[in-house]
Every structure is written in C-alpha cells, then in structure tokens.
TORPA-4810 file (N, C-alpha, C, O; in nm, 3 decimals):
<nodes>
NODE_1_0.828_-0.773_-1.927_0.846_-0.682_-1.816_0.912_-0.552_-1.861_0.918_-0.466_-1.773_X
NODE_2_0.970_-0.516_-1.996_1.046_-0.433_-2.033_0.963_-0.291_-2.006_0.883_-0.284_-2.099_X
NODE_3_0.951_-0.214_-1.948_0.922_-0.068_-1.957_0.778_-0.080_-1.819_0.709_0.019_-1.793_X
NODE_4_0.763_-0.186_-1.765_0.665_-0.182_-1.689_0.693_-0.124_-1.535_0.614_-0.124_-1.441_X
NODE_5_0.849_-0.067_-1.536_0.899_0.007_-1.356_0.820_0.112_-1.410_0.712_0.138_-1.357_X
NODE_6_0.867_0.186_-1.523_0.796_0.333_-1.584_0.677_0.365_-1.536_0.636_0.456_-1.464_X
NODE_7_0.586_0.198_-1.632_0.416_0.232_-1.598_0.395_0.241_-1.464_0.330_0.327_-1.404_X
NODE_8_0.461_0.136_-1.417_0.414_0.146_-1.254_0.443_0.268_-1.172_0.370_0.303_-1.079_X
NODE_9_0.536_0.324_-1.202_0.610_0.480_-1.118_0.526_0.573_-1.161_0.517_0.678_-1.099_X
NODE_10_0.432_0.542_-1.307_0.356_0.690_-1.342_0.200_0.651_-1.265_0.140_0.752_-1.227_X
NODE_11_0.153_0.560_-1.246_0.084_0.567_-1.181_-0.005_0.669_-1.075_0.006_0.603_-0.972_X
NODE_12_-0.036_0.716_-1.060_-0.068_0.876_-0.959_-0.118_0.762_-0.812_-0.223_0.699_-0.826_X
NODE_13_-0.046_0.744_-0.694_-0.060_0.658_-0.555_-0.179_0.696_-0.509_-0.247_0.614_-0.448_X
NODE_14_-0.227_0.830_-0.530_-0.332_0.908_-0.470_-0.450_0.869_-0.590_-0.528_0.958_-0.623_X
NODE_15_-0.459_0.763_-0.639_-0.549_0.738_-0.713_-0.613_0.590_-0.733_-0.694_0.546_-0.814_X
NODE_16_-0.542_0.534_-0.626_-0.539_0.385_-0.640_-0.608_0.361_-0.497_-0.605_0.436_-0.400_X
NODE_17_-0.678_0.226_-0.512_-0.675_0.150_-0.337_-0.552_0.058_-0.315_-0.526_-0.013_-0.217_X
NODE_18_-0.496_0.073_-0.406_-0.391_-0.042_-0.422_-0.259_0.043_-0.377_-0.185_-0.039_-0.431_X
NODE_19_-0.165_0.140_-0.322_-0.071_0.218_-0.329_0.046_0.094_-0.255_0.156_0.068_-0.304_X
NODE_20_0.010_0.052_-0.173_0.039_-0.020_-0.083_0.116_-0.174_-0.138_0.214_-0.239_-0.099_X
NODE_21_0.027_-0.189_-0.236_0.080_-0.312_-0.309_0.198_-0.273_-0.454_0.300_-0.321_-0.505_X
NODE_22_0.090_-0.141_-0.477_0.175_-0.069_-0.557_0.390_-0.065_-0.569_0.483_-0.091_-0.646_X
NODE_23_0.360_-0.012_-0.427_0.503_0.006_-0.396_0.517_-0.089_-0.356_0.635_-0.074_-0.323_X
NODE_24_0.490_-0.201_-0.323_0.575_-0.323_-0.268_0.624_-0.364_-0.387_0.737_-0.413_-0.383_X
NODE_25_0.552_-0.353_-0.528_0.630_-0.411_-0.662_0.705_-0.331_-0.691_0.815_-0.376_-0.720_X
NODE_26_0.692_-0.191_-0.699_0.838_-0.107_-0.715_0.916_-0.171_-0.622_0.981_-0.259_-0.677_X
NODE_27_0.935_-0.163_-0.508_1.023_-0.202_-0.439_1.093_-0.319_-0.488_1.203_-0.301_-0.541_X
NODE_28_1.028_-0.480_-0.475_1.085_-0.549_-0.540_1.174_-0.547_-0.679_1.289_-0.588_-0.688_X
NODE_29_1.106_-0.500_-0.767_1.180_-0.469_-0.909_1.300_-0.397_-0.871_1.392_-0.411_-0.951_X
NODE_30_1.326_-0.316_-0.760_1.419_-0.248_-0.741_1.515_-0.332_-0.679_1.630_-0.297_-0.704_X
NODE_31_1.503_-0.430_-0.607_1.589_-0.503_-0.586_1.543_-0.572_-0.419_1.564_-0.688_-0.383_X
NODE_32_1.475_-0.459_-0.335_1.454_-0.453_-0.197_1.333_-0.592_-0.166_1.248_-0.622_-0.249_X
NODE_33_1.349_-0.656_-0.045_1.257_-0.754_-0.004_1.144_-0.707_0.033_1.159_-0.592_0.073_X
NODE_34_1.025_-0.747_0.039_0.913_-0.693_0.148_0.932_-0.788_0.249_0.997_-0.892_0.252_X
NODE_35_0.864_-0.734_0.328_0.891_-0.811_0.472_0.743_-0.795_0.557_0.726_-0.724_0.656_X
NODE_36_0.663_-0.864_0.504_0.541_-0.816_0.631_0.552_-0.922_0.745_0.586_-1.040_0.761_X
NODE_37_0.489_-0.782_0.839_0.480_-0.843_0.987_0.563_-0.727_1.026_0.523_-0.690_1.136_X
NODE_38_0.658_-0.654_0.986_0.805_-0.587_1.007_0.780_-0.445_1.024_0.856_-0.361_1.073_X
NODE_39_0.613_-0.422_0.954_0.634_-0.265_0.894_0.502_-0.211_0.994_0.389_-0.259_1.000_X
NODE_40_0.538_-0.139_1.042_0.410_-0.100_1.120_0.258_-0.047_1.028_0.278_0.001_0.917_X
NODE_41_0.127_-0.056_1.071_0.022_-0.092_1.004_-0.044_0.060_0.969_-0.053_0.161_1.038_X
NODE_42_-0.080_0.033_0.849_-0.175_0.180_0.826_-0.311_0.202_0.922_-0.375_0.307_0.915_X
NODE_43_-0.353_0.080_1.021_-0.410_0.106_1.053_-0.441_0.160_1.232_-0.537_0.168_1.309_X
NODE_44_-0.295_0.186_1.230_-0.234_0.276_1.344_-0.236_0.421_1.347_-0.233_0.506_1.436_X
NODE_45_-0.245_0.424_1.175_-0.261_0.603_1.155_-0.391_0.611_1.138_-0.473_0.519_1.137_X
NODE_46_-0.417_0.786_1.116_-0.570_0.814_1.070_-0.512_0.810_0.905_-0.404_0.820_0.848_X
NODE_47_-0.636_0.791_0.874_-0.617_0.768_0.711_-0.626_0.866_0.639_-0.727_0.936_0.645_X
NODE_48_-0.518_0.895_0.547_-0.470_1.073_0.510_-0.585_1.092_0.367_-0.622_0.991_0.308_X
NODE_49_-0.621_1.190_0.336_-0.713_1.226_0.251_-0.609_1.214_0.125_-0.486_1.214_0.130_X
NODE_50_-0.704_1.201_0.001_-0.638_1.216_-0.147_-0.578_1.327_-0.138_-0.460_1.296_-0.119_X
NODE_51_-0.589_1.467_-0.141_-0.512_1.594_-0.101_-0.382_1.579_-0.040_-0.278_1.625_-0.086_X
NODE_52_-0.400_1.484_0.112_-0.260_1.512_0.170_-0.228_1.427_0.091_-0.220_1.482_-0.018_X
NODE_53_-0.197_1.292_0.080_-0.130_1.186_-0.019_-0.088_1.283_-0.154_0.032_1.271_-0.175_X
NODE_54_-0.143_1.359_-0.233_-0.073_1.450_-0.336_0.054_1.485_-0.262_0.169_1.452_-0.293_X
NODE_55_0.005_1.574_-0.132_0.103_1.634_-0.088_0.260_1.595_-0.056_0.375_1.639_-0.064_X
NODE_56_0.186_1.490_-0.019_0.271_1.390_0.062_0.393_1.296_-0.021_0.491_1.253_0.040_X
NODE_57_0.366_1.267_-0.194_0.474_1.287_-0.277_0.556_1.346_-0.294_0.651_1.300_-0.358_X
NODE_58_0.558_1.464_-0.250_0.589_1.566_-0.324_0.715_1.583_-0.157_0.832_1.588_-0.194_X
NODE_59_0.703_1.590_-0.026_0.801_1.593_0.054_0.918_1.503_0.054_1.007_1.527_0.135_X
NODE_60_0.925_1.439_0.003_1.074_1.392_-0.011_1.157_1.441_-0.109_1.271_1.394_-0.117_X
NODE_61_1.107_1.557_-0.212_1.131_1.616_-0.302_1.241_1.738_-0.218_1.232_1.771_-0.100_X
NODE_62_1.345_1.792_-0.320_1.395_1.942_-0.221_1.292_2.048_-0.301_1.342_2.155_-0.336_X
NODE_63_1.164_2.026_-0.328_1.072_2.103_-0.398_1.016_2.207_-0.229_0.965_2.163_-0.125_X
NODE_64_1.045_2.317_-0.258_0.937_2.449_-0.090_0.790_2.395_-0.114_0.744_2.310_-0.190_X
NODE_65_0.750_2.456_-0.046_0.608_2.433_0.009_0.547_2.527_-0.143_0.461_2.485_-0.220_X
NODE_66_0.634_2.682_-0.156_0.533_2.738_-0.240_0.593_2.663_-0.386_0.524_2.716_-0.473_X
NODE_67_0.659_2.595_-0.435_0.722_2.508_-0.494_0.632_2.429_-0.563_0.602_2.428_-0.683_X
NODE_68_0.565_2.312_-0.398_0.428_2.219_-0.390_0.339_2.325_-0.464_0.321_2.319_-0.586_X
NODE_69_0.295_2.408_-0.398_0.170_2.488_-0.432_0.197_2.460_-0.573_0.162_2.365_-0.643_X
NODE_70_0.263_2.558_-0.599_0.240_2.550_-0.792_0.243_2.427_-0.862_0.222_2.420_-0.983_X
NODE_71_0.264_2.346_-0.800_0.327_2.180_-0.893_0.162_2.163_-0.853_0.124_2.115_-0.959_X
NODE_72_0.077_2.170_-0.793_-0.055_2.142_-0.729_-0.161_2.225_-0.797_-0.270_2.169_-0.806_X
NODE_73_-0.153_2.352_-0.850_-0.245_2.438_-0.802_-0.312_2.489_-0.777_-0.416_2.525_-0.832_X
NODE_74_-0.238_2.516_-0.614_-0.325_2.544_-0.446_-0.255_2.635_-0.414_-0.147_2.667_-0.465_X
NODE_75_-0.308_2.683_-0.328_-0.206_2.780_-0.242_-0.147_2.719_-0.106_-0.187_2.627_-0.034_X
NODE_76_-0.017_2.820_-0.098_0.067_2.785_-0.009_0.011_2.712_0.143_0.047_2.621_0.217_X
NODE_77_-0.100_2.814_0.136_-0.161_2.805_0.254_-0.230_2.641_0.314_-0.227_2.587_0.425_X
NODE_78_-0.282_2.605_0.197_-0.335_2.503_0.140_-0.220_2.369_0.167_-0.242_2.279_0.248_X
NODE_79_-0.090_2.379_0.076_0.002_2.256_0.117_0.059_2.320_0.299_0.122_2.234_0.362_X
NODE_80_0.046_2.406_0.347_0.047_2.432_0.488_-0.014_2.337_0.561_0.044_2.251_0.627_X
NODE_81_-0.116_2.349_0.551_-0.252_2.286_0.603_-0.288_2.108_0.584_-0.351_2.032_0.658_X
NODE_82_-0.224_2.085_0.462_-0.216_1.970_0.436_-0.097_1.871_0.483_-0.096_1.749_0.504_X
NODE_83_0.012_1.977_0.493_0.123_1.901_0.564_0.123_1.934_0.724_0.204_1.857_0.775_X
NODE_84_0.086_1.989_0.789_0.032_2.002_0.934_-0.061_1.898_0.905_0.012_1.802_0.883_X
NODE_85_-0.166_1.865_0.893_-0.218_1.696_0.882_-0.162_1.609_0.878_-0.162_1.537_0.977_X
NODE_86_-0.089_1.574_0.770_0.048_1.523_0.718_0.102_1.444_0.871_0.095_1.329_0.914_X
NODE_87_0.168_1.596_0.930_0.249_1.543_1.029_0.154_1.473_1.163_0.164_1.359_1.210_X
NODE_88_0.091_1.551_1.192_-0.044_1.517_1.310_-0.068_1.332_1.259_-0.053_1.238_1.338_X
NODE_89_-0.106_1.318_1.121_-0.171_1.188_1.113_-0.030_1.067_1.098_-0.017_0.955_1.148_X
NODE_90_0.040_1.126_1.030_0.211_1.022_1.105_0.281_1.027_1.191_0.392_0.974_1.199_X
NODE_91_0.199_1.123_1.309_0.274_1.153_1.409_0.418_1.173_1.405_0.498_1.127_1.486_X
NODE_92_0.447_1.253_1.295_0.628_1.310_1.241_0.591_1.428_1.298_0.480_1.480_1.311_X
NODE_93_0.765_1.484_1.350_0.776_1.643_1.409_0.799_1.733_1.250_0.782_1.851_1.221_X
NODE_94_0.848_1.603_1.163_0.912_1.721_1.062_0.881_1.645_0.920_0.816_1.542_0.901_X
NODE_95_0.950_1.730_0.826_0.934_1.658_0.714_0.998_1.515_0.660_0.943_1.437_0.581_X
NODE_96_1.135_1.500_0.724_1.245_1.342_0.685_1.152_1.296_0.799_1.131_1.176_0.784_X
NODE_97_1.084_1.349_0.916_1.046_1.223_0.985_0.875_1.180_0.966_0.826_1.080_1.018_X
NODE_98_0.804_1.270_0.888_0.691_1.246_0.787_0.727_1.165_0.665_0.629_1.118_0.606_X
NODE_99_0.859_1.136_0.609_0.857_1.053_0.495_0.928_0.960_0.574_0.866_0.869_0.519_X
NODE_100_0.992_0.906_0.644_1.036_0.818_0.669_0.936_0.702_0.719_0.953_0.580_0.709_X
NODE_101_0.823_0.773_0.777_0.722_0.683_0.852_0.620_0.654_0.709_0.585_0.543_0.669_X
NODE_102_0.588_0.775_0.653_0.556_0.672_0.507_0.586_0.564_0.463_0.519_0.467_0.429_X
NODE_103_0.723_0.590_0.464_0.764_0.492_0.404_0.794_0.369_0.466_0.810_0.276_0.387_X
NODE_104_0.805_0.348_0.572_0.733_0.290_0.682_0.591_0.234_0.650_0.583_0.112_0.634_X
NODE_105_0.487_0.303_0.641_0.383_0.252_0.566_0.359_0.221_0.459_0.247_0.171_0.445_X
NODE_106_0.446_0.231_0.335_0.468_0.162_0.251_0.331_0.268_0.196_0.228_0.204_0.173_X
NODE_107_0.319_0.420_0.172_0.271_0.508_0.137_0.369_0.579_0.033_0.307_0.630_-0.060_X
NODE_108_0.476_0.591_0.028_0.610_0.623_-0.021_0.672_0.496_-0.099_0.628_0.390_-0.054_X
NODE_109_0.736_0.485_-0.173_0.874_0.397_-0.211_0.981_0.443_-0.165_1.012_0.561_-0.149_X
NODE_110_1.074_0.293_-0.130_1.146_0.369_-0.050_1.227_0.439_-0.144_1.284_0.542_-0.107_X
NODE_111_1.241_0.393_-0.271_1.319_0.515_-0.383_1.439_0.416_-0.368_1.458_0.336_-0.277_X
NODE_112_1.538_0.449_-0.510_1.628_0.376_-0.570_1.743_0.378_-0.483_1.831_0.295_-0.510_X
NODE_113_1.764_0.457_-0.379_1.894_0.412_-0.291_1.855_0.376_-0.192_1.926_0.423_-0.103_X
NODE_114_1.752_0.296_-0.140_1.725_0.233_-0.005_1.768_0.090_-0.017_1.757_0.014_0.079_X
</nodes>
C-alpha cells in the first residue's frame, strides 16, 4: 500500500467513471467511514460535464476564477460559465455551498481535515 494515497490523489476525477468510488478510498485511507444510504444521490443532480468537473476541483482551492482560467487554459469567461452550471446543477448559491454538496456527492474528497 506504500505510496498508493499519491497514485490515487493524481488520478485526474474528470477522467474516470469511477470518481465516486475513487474518493470513497481516499476517504477511507484517510481515516473517514463511508456511509451509504446517508449521502444524497448523484442522481438527484443533472450530471455535470467533464469541463465543469475540471472546474469544479479547482473551487475549494483559494485559487480566482482568472487563477482557474490559467491553471485550465480557458478563459475567464469560460470558468464563469462553467461555474454558473456548477451552481444551477448543485443547486449551491455560492462557492463553500457548491463544494460542500460535492462533497456530499462524493464528487470532491472530503480532504484531510474532515
């Protein structure tokens, strides 16, 4: 198991059908339980395109939007557009309440201090 949190964290989520299972093993290795039945279903949301899912890493970051752009590059306008989806398809007003419901969907990890 030695060096396999690494492989698994480099993984790109937006590249897998698996993201979902993905992070449930980060999670575990990290210490956290899964709990299904508990977590509300991806199939309550509309299902976010490879684009927003890029995007959508990248907001729990203190990285700006034109920040995203360049780590991407797209234009601003572009992670605009993608995070207005973003929020519309997780029904979040904002950005902590767009990652929180990720992570919620188990689209996100919840990351090393949850």
């Amino acid at each position: 198991m030695t060096g396999s949190p690494e492989l698994l964290v480099s993984i790109p989520r937006h590249e897998t059908a698996h993201a979902a299972l993905l992070t449930d093993i980060l999670d575990v290795m990290r210490g956290s339980t899964v709990s299904p039945g508990n977590e509300s279903s991806l199939a309550e949301v509309e299902q976010l395109s490879p684009s927003e899912l890029r995007v959508l890493r990248y907001l729990p970051t203190n990285l700006s939007r034109p920040e995203i752009a360049s780590e991407l590059s797209v234009s601003v306008n572009t992670v605009n557009t993608h995070i207005r989806n973003i929020y519309t398809k997780l029904q979040a007003q904002d950005r902590s309440s767009a990652v929180q419901r990720a992570r919620q969907l188990r689209l996100l990890s919840r990351g090393l201090n949850s």
